[in-house]
mmCIF file of the N, C-alpha and C atoms, coordinates in Angstrom:
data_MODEL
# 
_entry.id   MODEL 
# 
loop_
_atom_site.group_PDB 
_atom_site.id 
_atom_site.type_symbol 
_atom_site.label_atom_id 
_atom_site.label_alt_id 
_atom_site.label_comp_id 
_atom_site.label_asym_id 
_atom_site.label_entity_id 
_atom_site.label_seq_id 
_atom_site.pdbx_PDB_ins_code 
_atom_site.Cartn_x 
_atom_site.Cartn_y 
_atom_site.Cartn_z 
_atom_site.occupancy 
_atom_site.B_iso_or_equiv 
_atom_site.pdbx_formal_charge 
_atom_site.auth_seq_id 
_atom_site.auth_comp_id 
_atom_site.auth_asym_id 
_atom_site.auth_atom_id 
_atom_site.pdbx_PDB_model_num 
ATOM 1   N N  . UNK A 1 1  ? 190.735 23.622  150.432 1.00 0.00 ? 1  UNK A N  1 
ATOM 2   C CA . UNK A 1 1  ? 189.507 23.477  149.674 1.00 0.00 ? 1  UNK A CA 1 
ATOM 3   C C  . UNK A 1 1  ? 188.861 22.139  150.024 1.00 0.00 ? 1  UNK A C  1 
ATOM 4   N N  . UNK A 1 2  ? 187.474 22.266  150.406 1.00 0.00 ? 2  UNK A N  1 
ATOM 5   C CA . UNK A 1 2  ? 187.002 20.918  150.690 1.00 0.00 ? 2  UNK A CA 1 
ATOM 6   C C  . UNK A 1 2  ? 186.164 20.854  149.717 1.00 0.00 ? 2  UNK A C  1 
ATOM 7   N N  . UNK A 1 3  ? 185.744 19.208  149.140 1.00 0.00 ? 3  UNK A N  1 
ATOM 8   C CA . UNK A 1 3  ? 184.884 18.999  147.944 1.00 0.00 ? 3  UNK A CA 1 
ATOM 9   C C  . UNK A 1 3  ? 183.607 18.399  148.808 1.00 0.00 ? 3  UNK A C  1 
ATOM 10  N N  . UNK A 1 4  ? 182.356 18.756  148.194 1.00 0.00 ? 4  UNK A N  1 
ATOM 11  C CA . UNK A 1 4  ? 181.554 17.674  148.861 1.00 0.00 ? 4  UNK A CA 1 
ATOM 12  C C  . UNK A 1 4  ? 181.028 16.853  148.180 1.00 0.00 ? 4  UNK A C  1 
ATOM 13  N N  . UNK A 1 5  ? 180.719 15.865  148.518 1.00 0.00 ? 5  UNK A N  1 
ATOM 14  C CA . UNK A 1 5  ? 180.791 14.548  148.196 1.00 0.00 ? 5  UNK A CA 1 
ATOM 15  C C  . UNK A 1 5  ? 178.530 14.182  148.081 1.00 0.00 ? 5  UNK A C  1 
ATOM 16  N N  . UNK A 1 6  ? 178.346 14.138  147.199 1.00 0.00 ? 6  UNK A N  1 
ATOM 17  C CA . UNK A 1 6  ? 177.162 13.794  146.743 1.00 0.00 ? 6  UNK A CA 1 
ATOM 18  C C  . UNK A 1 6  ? 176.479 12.047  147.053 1.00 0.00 ? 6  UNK A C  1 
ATOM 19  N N  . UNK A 1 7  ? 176.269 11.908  148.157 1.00 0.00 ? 7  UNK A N  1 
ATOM 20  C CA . UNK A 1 7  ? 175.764 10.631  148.301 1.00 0.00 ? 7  UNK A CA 1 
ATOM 21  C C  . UNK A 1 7  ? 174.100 10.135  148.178 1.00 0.00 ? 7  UNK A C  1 
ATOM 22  N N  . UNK A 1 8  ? 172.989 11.101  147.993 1.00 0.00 ? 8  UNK A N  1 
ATOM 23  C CA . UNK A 1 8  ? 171.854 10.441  147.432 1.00 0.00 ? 8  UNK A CA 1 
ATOM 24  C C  . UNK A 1 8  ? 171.499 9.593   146.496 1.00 0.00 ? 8  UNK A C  1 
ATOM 25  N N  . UNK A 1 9  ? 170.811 9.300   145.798 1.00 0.00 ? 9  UNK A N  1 
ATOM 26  C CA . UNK A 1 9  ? 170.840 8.114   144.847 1.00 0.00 ? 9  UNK A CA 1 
ATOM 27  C C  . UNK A 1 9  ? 170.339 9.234   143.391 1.00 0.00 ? 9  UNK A C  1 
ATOM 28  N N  . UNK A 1 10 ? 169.237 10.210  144.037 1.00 0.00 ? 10 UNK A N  1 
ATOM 29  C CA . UNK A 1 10 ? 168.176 11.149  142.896 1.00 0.00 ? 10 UNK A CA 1 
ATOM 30  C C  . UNK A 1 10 ? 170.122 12.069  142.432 1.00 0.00 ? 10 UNK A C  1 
ATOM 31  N N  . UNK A 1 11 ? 170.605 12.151  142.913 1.00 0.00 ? 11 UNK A N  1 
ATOM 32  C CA . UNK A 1 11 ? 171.789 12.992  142.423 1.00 0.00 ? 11 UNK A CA 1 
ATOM 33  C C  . UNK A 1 11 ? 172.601 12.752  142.138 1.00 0.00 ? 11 UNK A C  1 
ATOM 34  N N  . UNK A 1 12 ? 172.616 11.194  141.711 1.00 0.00 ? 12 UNK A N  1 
ATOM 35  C CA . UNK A 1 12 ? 173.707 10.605  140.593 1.00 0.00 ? 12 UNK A CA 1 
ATOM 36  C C  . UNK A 1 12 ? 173.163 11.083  139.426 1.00 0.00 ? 12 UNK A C  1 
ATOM 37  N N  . UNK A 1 13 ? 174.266 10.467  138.530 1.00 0.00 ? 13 UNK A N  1 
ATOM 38  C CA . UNK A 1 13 ? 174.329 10.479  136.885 1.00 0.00 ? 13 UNK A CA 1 
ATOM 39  C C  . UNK A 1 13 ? 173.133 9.561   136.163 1.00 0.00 ? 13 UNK A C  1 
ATOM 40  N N  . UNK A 1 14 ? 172.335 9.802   135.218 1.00 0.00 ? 14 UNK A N  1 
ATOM 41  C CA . UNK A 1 14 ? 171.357 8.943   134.641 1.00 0.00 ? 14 UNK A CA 1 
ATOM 42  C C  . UNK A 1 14 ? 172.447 7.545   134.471 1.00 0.00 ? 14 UNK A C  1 
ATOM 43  N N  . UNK A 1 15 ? 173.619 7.539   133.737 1.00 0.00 ? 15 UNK A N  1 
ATOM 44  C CA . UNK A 1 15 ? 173.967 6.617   133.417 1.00 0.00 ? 15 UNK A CA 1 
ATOM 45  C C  . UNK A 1 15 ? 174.999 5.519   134.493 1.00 0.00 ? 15 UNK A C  1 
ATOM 46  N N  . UNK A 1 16 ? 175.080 6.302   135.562 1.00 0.00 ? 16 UNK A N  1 
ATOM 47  C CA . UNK A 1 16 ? 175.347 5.296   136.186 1.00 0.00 ? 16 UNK A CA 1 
ATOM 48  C C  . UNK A 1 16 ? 174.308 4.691   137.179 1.00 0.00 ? 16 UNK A C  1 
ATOM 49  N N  . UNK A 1 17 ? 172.919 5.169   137.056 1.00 0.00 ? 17 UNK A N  1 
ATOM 50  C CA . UNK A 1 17 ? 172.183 5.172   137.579 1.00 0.00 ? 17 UNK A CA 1 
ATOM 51  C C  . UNK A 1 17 ? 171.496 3.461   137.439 1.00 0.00 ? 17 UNK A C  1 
ATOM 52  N N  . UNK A 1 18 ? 171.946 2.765   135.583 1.00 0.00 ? 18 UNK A N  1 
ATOM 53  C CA . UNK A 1 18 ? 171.276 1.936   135.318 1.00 0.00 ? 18 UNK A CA 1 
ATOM 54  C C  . UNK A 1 18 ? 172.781 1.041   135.101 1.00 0.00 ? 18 UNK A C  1 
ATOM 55  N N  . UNK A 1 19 ? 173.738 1.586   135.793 1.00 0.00 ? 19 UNK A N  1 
ATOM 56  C CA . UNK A 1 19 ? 174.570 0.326   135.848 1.00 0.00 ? 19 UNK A CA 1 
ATOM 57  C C  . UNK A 1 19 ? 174.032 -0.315  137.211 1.00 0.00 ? 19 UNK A C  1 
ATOM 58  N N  . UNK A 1 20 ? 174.747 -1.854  137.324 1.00 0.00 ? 20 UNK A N  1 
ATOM 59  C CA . UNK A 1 20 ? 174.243 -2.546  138.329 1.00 0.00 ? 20 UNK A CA 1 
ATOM 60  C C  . UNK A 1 20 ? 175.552 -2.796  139.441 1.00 0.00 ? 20 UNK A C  1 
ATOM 61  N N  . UNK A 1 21 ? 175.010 -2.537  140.264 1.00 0.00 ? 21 UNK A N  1 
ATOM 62  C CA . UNK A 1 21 ? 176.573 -2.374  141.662 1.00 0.00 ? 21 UNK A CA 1 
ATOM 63  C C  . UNK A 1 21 ? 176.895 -3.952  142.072 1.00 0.00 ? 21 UNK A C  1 
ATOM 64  N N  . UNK A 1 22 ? 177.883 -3.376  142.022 1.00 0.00 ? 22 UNK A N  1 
ATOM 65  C CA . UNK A 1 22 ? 179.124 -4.399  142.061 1.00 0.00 ? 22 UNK A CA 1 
ATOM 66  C C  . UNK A 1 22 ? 178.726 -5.029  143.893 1.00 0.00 ? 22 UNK A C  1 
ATOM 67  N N  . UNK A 1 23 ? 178.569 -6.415  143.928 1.00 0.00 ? 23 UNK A N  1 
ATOM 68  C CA . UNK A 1 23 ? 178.318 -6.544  145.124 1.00 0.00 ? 23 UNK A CA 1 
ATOM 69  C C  . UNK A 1 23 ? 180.165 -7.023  146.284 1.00 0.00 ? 23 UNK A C  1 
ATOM 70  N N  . UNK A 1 24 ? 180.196 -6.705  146.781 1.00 0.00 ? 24 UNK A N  1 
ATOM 71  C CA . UNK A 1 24 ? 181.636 -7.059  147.923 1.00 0.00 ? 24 UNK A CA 1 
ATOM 72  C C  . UNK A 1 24 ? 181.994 -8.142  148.165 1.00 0.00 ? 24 UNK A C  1 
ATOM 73  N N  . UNK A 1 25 ? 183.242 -8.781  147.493 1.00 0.00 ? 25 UNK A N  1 
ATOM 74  C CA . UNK A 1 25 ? 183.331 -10.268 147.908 1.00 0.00 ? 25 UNK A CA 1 
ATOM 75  C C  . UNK A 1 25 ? 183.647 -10.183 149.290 1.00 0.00 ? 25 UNK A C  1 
ATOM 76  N N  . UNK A 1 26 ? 182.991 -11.259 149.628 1.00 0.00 ? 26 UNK A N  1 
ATOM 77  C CA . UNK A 1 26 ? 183.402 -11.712 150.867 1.00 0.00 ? 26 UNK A CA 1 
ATOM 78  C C  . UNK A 1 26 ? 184.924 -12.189 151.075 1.00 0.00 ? 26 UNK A C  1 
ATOM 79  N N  . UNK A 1 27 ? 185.382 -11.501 152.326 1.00 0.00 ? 27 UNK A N  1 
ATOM 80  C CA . UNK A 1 27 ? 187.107 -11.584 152.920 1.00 0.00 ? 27 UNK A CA 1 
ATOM 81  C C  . UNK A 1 27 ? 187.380 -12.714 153.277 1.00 0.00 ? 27 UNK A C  1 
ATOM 82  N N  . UNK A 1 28 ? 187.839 -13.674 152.537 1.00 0.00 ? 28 UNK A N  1 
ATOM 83  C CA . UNK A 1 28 ? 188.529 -15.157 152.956 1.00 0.00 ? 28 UNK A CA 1 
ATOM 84  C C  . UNK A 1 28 ? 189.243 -15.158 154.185 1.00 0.00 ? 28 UNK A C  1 
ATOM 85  N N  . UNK A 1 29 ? 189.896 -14.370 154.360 1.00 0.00 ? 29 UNK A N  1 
ATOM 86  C CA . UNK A 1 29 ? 190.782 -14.349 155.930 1.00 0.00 ? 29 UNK A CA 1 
ATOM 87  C C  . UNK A 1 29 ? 192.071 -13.919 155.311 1.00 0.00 ? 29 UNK A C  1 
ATOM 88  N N  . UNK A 1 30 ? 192.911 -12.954 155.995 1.00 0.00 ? 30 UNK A N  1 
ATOM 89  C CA . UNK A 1 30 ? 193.874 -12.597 155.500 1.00 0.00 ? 30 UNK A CA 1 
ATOM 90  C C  . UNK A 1 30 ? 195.153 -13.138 156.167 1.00 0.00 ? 30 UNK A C  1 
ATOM 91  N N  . UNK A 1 31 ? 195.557 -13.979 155.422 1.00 0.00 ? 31 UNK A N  1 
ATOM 92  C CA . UNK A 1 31 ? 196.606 -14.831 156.014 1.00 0.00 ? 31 UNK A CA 1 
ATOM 93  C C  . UNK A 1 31 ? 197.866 -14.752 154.775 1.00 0.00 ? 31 UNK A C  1 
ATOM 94  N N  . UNK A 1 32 ? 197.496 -14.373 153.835 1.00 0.00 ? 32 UNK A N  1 
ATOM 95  C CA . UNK A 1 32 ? 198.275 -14.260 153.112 1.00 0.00 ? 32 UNK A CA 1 
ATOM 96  C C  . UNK A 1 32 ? 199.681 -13.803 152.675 1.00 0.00 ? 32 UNK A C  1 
ATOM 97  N N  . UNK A 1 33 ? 199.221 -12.238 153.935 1.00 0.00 ? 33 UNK A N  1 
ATOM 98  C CA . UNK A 1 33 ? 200.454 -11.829 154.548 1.00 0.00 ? 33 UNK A CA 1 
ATOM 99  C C  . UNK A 1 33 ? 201.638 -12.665 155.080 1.00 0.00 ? 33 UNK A C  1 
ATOM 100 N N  . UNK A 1 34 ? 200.615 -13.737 155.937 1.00 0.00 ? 34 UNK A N  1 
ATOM 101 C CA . UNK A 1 34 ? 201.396 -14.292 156.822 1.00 0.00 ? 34 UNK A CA 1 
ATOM 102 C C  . UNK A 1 34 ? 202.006 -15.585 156.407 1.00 0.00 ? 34 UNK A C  1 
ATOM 103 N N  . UNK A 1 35 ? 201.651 -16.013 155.192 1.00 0.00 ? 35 UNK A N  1 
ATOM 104 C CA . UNK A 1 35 ? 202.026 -17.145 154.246 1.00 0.00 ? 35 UNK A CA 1 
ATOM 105 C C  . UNK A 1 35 ? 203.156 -16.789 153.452 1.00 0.00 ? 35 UNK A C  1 
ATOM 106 N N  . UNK A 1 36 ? 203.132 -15.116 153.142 1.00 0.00 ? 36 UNK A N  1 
ATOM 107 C CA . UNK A 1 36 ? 204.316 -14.984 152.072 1.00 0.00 ? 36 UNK A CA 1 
ATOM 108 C C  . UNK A 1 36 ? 205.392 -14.676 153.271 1.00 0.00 ? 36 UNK A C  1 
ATOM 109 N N  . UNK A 1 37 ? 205.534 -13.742 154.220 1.00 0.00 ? 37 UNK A N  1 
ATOM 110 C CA . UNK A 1 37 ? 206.262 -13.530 155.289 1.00 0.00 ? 37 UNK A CA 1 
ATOM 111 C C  . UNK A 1 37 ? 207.067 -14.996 155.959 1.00 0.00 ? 37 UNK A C  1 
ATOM 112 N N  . UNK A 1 38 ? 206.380 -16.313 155.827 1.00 0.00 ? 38 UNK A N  1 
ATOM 113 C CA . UNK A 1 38 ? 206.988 -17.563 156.358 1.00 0.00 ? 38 UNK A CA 1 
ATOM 114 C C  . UNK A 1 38 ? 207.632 -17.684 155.129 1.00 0.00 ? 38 UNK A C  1 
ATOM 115 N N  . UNK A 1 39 ? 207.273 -17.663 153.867 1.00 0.00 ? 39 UNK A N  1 
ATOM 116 C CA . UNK A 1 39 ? 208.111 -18.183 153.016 1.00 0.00 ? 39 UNK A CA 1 
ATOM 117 C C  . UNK A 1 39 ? 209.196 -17.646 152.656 1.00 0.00 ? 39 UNK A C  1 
ATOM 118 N N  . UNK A 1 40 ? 209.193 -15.976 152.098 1.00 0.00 ? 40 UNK A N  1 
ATOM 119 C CA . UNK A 1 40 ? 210.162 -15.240 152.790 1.00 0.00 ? 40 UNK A CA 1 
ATOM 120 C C  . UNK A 1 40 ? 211.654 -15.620 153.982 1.00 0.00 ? 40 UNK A C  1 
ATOM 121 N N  . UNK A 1 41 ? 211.213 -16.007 154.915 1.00 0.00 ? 41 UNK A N  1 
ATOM 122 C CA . UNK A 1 41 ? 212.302 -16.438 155.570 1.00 0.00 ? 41 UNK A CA 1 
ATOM 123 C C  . UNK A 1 41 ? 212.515 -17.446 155.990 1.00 0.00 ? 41 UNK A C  1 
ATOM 124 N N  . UNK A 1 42 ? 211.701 -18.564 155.302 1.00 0.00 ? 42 UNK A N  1 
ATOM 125 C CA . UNK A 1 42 ? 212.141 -19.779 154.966 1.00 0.00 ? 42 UNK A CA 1 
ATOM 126 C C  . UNK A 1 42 ? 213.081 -19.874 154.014 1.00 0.00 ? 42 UNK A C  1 
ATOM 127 N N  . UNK A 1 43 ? 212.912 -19.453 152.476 1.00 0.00 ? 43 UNK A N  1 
ATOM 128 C CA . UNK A 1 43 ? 214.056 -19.002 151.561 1.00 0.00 ? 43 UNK A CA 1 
ATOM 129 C C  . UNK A 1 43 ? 215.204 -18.621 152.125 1.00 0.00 ? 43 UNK A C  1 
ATOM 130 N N  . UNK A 1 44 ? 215.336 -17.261 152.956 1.00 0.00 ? 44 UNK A N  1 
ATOM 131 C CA . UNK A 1 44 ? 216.523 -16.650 153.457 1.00 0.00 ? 44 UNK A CA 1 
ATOM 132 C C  . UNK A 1 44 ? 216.883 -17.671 154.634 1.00 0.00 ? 44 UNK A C  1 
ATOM 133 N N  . UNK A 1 45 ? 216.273 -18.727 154.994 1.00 0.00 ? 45 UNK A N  1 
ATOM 134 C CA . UNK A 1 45 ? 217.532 -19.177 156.142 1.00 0.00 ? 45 UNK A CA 1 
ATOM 135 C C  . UNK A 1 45 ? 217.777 -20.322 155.282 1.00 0.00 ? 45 UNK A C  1 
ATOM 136 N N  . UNK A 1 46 ? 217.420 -20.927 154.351 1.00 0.00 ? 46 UNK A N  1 
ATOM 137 C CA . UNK A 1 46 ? 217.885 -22.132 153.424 1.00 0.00 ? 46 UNK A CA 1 
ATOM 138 C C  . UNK A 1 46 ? 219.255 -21.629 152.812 1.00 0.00 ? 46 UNK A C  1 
ATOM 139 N N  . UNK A 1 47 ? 218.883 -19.992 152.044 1.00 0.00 ? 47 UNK A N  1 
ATOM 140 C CA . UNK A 1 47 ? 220.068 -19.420 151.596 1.00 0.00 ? 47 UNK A CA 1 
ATOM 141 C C  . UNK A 1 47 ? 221.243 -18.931 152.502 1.00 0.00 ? 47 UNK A C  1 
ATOM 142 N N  . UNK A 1 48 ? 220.680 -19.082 153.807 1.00 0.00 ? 48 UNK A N  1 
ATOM 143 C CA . UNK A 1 48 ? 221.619 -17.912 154.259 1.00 0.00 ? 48 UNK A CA 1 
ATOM 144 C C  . UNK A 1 48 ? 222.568 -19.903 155.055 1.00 0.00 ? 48 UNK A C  1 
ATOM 145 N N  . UNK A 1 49 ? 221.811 -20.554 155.396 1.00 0.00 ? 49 UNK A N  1 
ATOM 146 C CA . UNK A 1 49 ? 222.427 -21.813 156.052 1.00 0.00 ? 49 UNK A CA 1 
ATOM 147 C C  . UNK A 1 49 ? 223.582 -22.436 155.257 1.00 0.00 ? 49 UNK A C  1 
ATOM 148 N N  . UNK A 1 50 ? 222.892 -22.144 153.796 1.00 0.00 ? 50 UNK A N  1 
ATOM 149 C CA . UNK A 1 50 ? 223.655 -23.139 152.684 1.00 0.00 ? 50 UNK A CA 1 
ATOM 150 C C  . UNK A 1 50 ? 224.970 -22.469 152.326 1.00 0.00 ? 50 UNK A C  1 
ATOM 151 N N  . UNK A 1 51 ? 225.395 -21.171 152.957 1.00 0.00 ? 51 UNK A N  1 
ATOM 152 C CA . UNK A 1 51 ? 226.439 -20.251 152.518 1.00 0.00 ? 51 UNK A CA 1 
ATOM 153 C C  . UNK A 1 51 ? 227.605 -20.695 153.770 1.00 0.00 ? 51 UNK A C  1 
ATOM 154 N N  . UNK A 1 52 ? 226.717 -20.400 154.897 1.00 0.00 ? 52 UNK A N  1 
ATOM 155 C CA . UNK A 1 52 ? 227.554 -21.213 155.957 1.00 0.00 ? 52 UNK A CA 1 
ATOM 156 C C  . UNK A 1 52 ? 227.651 -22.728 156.096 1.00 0.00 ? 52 UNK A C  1 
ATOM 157 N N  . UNK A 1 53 ? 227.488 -22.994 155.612 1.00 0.00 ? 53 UNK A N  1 
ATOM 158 C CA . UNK A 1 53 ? 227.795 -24.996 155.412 1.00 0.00 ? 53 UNK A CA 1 
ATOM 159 C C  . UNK A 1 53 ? 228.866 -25.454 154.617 1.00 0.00 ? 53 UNK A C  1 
# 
């Protein structure tokens, strides 16, 4: 079953018609990944060093 998808503006809902759209924050840069991933195994080799020491 395929749905179709209504994208004109005249064939929305009255009431969402007079809400006001949400504008897109702008993407800081996604590094965040890559900030928790270093810390991540920064932790595990502190833990894993301090077991062998």
């Amino acid at each position: 079953m395929q749905r179709r998808f209504i994208t004109a503006e005249p064939a929305r809902h009255p009431i969402r018609r007079t809400l006001v759209q949400a504008e897109a924050k702008a993407k800081r840069g996604d590094d965040q990944d890559l900030k928790l991933f270093v810390l991540s195994f920064t932790a595990f080799f502190v833990c894993f060093y301090t077991m062998i020491a």
